[in-house]
VOBA-1610 file (N, C-alpha, C; in pm, whole numbers, padded with zeros to 5 digits, always signed):
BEGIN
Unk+01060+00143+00209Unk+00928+00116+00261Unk+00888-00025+00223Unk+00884-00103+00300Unk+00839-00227+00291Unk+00668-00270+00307Unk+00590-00310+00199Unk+00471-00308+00171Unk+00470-00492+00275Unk+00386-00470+00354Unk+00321-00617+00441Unk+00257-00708+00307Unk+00314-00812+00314Unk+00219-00911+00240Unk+00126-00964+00273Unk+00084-00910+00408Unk-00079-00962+00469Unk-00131-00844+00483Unk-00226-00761+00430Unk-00276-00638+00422Unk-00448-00646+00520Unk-00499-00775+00545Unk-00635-00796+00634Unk-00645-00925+00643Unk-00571-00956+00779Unk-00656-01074+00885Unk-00806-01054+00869Unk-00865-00971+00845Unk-01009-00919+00826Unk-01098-00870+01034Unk-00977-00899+01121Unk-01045-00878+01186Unk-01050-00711+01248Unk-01117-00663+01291Unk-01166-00513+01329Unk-01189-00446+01159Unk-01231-00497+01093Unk-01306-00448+00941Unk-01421-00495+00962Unk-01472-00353+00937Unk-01634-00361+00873Unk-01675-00348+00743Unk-01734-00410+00686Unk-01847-00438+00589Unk-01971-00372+00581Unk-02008-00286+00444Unk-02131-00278+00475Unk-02202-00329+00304Unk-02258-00345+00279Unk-02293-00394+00095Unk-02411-00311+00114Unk-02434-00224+00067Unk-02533-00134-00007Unk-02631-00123-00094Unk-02700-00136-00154Unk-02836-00162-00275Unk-02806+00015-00329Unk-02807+00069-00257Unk-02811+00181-00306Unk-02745+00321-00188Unk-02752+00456-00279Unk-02739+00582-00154Unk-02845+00586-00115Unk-02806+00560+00047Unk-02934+00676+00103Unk-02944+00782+00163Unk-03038+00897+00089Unk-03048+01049+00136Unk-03047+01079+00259Unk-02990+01155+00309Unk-03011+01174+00470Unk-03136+01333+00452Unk-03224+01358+00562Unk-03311+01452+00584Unk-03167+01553+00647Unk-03224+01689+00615Unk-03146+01803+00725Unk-03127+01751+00817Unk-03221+01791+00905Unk-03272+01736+01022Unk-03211+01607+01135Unk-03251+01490+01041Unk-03219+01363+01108Unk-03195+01292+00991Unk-03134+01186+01077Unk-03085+01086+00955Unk-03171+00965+00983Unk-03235+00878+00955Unk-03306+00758+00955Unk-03231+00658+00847Unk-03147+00529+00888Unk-03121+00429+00831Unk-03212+00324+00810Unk-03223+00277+00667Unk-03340+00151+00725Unk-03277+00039+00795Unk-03378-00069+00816Unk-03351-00164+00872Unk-03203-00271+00828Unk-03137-00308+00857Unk-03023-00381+00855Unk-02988-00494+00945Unk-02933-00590+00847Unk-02895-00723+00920Unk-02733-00687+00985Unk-02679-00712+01092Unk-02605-00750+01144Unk-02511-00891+01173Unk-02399-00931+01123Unk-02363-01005+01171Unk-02167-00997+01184Unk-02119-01083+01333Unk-01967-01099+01393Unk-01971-01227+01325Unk-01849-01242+01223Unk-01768-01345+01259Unk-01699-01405+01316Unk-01669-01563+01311Unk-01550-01572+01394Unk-01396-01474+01433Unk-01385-01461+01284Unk-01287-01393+01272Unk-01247-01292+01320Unk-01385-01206+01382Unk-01374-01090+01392Unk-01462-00975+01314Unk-01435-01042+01206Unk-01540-00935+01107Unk-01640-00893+01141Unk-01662-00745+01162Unk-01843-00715+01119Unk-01861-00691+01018Unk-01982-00724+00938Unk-02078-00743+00850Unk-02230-00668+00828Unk-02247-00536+00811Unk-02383-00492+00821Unk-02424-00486+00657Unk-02546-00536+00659Unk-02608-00526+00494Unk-02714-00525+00524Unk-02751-00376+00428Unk-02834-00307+00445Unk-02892-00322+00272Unk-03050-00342+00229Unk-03077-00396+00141Unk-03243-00320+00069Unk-03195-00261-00089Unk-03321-00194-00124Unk-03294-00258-00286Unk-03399-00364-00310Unk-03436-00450-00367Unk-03434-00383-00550Unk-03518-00261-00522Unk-03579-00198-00612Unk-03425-00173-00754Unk-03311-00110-00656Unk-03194-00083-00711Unk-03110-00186-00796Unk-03065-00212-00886Unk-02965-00313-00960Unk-02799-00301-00931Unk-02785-00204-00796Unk-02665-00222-00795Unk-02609-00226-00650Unk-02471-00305-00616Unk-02438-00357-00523Unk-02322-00235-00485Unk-02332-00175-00355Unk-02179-00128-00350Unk-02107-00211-00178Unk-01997-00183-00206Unk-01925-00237-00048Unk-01874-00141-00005Unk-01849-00121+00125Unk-01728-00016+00185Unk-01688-00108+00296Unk-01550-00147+00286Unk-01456-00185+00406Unk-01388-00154+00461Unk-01392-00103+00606Unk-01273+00010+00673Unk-01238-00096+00798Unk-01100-00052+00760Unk-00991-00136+00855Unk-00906-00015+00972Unk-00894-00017+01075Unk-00902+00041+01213Unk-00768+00035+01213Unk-00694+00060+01131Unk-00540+00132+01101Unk-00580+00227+00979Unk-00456+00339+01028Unk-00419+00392+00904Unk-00299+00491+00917Unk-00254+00573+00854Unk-00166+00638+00872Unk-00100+00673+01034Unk-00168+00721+01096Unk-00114+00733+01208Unk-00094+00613+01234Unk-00048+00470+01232Unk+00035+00385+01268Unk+00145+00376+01198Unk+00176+00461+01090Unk+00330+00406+01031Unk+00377+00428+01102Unk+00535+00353+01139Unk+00649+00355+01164Unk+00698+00507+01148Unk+00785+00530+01253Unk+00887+00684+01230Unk+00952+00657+01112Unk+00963+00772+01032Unk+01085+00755+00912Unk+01013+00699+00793Unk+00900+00620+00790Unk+00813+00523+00704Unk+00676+00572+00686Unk+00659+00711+00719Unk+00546+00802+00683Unk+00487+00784+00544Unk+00376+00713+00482Unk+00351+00743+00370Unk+00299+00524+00356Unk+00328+00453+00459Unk+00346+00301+00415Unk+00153+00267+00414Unk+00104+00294+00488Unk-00077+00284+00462Unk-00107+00360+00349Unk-00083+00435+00339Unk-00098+00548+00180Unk-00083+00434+00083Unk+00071+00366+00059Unk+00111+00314-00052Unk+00060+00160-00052Unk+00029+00132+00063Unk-00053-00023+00071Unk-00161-00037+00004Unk-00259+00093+00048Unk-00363+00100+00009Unk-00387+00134-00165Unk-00278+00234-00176Unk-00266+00223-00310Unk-00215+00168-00415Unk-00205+00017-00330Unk-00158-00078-00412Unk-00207-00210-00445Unk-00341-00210-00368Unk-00397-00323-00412Unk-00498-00320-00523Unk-00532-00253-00577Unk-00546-00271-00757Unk-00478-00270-00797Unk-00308-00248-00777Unk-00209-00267-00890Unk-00175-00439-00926Unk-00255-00500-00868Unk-00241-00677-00897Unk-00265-00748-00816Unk-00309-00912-00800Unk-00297-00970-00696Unk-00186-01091-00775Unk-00247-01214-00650Unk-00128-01342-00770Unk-00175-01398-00852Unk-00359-01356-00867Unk-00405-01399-01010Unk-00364-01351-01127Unk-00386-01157-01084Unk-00417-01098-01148Unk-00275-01010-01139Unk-00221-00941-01302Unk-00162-00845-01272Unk-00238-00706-01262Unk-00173-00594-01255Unk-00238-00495-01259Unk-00308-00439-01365Unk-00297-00447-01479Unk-00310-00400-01635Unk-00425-00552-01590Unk-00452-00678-01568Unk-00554-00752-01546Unk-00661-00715-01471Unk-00631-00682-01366Unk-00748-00638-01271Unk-00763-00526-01347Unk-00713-00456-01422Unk-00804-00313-01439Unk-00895-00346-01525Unk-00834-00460-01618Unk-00908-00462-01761Unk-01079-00558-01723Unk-01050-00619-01578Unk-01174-00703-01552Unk-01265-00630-01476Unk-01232-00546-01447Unk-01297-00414-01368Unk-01353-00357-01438Unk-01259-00318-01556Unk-01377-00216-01665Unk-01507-00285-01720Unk-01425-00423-01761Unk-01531-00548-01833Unk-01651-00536-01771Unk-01673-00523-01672Unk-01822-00496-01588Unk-01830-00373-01558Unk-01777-00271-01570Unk-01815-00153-01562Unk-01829-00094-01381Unk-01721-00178-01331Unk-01726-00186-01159Unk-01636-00049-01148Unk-01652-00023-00996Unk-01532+00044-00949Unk-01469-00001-00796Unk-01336+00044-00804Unk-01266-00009-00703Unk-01204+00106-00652Unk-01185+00146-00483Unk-01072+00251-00466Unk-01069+00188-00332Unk-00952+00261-00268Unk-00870+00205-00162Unk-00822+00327-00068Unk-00799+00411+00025Unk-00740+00531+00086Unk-00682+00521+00263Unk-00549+00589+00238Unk-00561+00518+00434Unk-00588+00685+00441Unk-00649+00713+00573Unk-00700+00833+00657Unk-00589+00845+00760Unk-00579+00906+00831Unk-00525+00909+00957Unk-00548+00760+01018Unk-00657+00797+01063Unk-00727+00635+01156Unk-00783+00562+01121Unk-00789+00535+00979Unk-00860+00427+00952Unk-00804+00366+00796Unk-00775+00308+00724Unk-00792+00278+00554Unk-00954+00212+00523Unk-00961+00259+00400Unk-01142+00281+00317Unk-01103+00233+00218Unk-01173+00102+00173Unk-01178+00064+00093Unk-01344+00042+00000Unk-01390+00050-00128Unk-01508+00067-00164Unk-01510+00037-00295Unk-01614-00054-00337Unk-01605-00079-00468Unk-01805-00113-00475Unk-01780-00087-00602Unk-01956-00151-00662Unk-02010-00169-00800Unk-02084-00251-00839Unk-02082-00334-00938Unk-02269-00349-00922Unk-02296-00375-01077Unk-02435-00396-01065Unk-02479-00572-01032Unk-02533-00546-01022Unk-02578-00678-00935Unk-02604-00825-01017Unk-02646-00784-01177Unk-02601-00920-01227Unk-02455-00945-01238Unk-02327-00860-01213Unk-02214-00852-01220Unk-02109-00868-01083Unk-02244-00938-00981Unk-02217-00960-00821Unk-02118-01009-00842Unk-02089-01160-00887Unk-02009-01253-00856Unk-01888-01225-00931Unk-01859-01096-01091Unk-01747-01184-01099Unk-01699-01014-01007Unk-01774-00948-00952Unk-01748-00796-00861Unk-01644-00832-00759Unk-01757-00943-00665Unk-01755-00980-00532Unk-01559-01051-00544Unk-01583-01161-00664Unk-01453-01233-00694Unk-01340-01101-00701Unk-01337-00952-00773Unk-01220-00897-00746Unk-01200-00804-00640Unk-01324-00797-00523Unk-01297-00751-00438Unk-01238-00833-00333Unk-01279-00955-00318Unk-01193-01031-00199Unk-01079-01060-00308Unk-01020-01063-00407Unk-00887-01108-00451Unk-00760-00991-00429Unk-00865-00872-00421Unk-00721-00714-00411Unk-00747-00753-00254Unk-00854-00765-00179Unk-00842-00748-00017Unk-00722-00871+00039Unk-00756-01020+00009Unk-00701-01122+00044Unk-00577-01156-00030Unk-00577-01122-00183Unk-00425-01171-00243Unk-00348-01092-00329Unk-00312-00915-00267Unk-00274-00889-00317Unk-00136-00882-00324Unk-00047-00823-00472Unk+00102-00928-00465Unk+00178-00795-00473Unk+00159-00675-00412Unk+00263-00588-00404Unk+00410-00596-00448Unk+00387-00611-00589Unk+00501-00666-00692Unk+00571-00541-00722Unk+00681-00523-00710Unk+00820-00475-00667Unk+00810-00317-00753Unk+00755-00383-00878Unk+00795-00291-01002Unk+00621-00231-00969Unk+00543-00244-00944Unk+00443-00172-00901Unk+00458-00058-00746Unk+00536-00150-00688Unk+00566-00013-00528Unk+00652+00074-00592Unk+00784+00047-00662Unk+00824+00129-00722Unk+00798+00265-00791Unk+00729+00186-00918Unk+00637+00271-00977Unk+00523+00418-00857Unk+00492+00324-00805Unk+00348+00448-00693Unk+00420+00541-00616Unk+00538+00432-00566Unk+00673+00535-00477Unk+00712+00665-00581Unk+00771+00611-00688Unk+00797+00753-00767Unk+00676+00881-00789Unk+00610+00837-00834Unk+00449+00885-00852Unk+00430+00976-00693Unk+00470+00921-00591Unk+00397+00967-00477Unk+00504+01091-00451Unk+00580+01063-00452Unk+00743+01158-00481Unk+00694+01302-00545Unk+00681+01246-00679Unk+00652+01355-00796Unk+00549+01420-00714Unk+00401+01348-00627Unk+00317+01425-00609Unk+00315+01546-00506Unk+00414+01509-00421Unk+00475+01586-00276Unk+00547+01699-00391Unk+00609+01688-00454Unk+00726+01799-00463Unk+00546+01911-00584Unk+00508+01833-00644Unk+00423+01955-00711Unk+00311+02042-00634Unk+00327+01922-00456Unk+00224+02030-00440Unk+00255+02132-00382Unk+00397+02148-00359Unk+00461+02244-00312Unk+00430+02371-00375Unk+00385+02386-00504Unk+00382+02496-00606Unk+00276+02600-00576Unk+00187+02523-00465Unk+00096+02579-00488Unk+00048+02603-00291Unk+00064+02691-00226Unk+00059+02710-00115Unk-00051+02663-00018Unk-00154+02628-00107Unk-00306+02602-00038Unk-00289+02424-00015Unk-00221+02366-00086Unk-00247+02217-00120Unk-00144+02187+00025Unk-00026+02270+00084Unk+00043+02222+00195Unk+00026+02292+00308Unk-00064+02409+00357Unk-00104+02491+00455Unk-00137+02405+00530Unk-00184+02298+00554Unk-00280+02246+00670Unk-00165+02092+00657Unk-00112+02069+00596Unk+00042+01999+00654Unk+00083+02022+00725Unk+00134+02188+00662Unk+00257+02249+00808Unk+00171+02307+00887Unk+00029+02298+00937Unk+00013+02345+01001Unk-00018+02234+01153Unk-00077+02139+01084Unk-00078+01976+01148Unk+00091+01985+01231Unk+00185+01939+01142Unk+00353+01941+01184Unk+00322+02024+01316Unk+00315+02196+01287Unk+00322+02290+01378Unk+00253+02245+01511Unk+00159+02213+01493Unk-00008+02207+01612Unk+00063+02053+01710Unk+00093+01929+01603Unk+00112+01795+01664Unk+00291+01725+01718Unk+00370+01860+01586Unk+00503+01835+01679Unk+00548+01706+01553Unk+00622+01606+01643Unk+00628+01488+01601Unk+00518+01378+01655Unk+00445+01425+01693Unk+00319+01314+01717Unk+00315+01238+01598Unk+00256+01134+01582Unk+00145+01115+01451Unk+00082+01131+01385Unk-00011+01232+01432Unk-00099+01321+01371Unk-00035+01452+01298Unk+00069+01458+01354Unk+00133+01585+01292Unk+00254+01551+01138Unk+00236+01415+01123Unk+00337+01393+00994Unk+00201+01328+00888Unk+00260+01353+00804Unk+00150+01407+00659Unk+00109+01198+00628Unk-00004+01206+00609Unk-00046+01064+00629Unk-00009+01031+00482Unk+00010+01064+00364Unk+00115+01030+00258Unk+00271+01036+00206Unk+00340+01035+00345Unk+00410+01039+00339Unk+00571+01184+00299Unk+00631+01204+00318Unk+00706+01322+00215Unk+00811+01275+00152Unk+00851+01358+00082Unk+00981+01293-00013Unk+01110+01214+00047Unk+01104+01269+00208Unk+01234+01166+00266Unk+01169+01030+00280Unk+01079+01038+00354Unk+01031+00911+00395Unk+00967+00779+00275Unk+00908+00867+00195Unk+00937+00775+00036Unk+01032+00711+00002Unk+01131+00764+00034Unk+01264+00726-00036Unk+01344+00614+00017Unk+01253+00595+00149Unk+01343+00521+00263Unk+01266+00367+00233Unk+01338+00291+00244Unk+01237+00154+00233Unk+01299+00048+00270Unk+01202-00078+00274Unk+01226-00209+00352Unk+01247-00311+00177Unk+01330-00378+00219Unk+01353-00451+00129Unk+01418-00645+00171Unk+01321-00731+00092Unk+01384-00845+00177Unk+01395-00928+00064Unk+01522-01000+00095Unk+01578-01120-00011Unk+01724-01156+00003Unk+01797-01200-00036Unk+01924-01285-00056Unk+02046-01203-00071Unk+02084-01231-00032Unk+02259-01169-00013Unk+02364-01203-00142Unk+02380-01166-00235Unk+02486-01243-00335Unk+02576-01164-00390Unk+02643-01196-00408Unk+02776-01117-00498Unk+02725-01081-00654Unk+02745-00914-00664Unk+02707-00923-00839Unk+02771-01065-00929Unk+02712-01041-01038Unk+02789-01143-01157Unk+02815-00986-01223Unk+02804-00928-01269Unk+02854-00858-01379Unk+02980-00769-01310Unk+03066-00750-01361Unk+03193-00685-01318Unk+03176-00505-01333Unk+03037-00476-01404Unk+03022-00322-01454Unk+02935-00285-01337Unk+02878-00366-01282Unk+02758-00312-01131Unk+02803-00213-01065Unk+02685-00164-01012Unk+02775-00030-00963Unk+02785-00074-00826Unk+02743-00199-00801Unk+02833-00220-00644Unk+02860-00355-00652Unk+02963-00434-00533Unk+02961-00541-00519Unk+02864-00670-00440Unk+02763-00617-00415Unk+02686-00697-00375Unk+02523-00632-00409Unk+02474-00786-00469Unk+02313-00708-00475Unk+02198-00839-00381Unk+02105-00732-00344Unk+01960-00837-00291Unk+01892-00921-00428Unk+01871-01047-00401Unk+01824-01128-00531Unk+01676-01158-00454Unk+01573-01199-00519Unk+01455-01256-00490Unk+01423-01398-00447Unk+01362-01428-00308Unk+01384-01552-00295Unk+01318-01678-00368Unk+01220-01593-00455Unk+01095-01648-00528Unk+01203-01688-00646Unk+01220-01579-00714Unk+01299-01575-00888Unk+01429-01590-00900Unk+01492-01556-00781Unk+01659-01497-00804Unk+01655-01441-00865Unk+01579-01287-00923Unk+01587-01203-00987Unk+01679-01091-00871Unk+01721-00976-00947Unk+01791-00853-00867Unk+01698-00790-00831Unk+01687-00737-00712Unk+01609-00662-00632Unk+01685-00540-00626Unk+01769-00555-00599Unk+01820-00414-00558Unk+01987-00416-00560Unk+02056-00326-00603Unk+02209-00324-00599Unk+02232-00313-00384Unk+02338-00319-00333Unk+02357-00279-00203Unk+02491-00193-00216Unk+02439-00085-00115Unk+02594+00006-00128Unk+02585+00035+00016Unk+02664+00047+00097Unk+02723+00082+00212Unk+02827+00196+00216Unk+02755+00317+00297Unk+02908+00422+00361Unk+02942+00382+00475Unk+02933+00273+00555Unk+02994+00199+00713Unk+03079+00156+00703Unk+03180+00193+00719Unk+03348+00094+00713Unk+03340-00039+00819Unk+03206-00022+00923Unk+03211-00144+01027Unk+03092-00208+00970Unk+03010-00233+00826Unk+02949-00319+00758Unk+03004-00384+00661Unk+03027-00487+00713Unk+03102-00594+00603Unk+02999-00681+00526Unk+02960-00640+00363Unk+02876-00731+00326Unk+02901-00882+00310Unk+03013-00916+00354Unk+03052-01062+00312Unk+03004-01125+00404Unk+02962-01114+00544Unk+02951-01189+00643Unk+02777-01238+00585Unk+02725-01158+00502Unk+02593-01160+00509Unk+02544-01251+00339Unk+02642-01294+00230Unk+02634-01350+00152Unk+02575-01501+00191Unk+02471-01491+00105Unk+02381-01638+00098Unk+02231-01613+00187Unk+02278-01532+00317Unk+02167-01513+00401Unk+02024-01469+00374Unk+01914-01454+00443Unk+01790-01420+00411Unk+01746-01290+00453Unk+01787-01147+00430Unk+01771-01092+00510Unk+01709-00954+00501Unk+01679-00831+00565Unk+01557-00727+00574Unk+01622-00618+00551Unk+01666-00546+00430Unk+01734-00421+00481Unk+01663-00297+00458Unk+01719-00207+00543Unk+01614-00069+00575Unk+01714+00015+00510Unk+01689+00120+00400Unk+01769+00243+00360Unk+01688+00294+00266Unk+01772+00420+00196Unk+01765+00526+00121Unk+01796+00456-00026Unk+01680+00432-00125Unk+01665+00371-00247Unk+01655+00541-00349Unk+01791+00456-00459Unk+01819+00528-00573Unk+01882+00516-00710Unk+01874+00552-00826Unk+01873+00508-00909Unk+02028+00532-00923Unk+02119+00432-01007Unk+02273+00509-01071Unk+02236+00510-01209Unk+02248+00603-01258Unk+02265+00628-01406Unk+02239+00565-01519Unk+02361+00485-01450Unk+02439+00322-01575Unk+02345+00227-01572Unk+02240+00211-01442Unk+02179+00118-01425Unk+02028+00171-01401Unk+01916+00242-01439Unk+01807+00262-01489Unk+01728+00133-01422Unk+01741+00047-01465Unk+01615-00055-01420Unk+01630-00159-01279Unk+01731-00111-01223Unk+01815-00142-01065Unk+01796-00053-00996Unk+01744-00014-00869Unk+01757+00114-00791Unk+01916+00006-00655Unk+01941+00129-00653Unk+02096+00120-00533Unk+02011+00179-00425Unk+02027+00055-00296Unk+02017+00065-00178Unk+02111+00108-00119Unk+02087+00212-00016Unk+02253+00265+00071Unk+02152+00231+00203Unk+02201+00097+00261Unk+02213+00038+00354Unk+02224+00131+00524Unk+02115+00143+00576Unk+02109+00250+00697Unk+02100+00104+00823Unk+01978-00014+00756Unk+02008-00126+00890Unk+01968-00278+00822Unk+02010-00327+00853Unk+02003-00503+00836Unk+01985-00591+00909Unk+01869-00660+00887Unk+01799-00782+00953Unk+01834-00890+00885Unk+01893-01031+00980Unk+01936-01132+00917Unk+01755-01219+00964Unk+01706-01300+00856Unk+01612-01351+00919Unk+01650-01517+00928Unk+01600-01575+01019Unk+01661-01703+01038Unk+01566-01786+00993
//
């Protein structure tokens, strides 16, 4: 699963900044008055404003969400979304949490079917350094390797426990049953196959160590760090043609034994990028 490093052009997201909840009647609902404004960009912007309150909240919903993953990549809005508090390129993750608490803010992130929700709020003398980590997870976040990892396993573990319990997957299989293979009918967090499957991009090189458990691994184009071991069952994939290159590969990520802090890619497709 390959996490996008542009997570909001910002356009078809709305904005709303809040002063406070407001109660709805049984009956009817009455909003107060609110400013409106389109950006260039696209953005809408509604802020809605009750003076009296000391605290600021946001909600930003972006007009994707699960029902756009990719076939096979069920679960990639889930893990996007749940990955931008894990750091940006200021901040690592263990940073943003610790500047979050420092003001006593909150941050959460969720994709829906049709939409991802994002929402955070902060009291209002605590606007600016609020406002500063909400556009830094929206605009720069760094979906750092050992963090998708990490949520991927986590999301894994969470599919197989909820199996235990019949009520938590009834309206899964019942979605599957009702939608087929539609979109709507595959589980908007993904399941344990489609977790497992992922996008991975970087450099073609020959191990250095002679104990690897394969002969070729993906390096980082940033660090030349190891990304990933590469293993192939295709007798008509020759990794040599592809040494030095820049390139995208799609497979089934897993750990060998010997090697704990390497996951082994078994190579299903490969993009050379030019």
């Amino acid at each position: 699963m390959r996490i996008p490093r542009v997570f909001a052009g910002l356009p078809g997201i709305a904005v709303f900044a809040l002063s406070c909840v407001i109660p709805a009647s049984a009956q009817s609902l009455r909003l107060p008055a609110h400013e409106k404004t389109v950006l260039k960009n696209g953005l809408t912007v509604l802020l809605m404003e009750k003076r009296g309150v000391p605290i600021v909240s946001f909600a930003a919903i972006v007009k994707t969400g699960a029902a756009a993953d990719p076939a096979g990549q069920e679960g990639l809005a889930s893990a996007t979304a749940g990955l931008l508090r894990k750091g940006t390129k200021a901040r690592t993750a263990q940073q943003f949490a610790a500047d979050l608490d420092f003001i006593g803010g909150t941050f959460d992130a969720e994709a829906n079917a049709d939409f991802t929700s994002i929402s955070a709020e902060f009291l209002t003398k605590d606007l600016a350094r609020g406002l500063d980590l909400l556009t830094d997870a929206l605009l720069h976040p760094a979906f750092a390797q050992t963090e998708v990892d990490k949520l991927l396993a986590q999301s894994i573990d969470g599919v197989k426990g909820a199996k235990d319990d019949a009520q938590n997957v009834i309206l899964l299989y019942y979605y599957g049953y009702l939608y087929g293979a539609r979109p709507y009918g595959r589980p908007d967090g993904g399941d344990e196959d489609s977790l497992k499957h992922v996008q991975r991009e970087g450099i073609v090189r020959g191990t250095i160590s002679i104990q690897a458990p394969t002969k070729f691994e993906l390096v980082s184009p940033d660090n030349h760090r190891t990304i990933n071991y590469l293993h192939t069952t295709s007798v008509n994939l020759d990794l040599r043609r592809y040494k030095g290159l820049r390139i995208i590969v799609t497979g089934e990520e897993g750990l060998d034994e010997r090697w704990r802090n390497t996951p082994v890619i078994t190579i299903q497709r490969i993009q050379v990028i030019e």
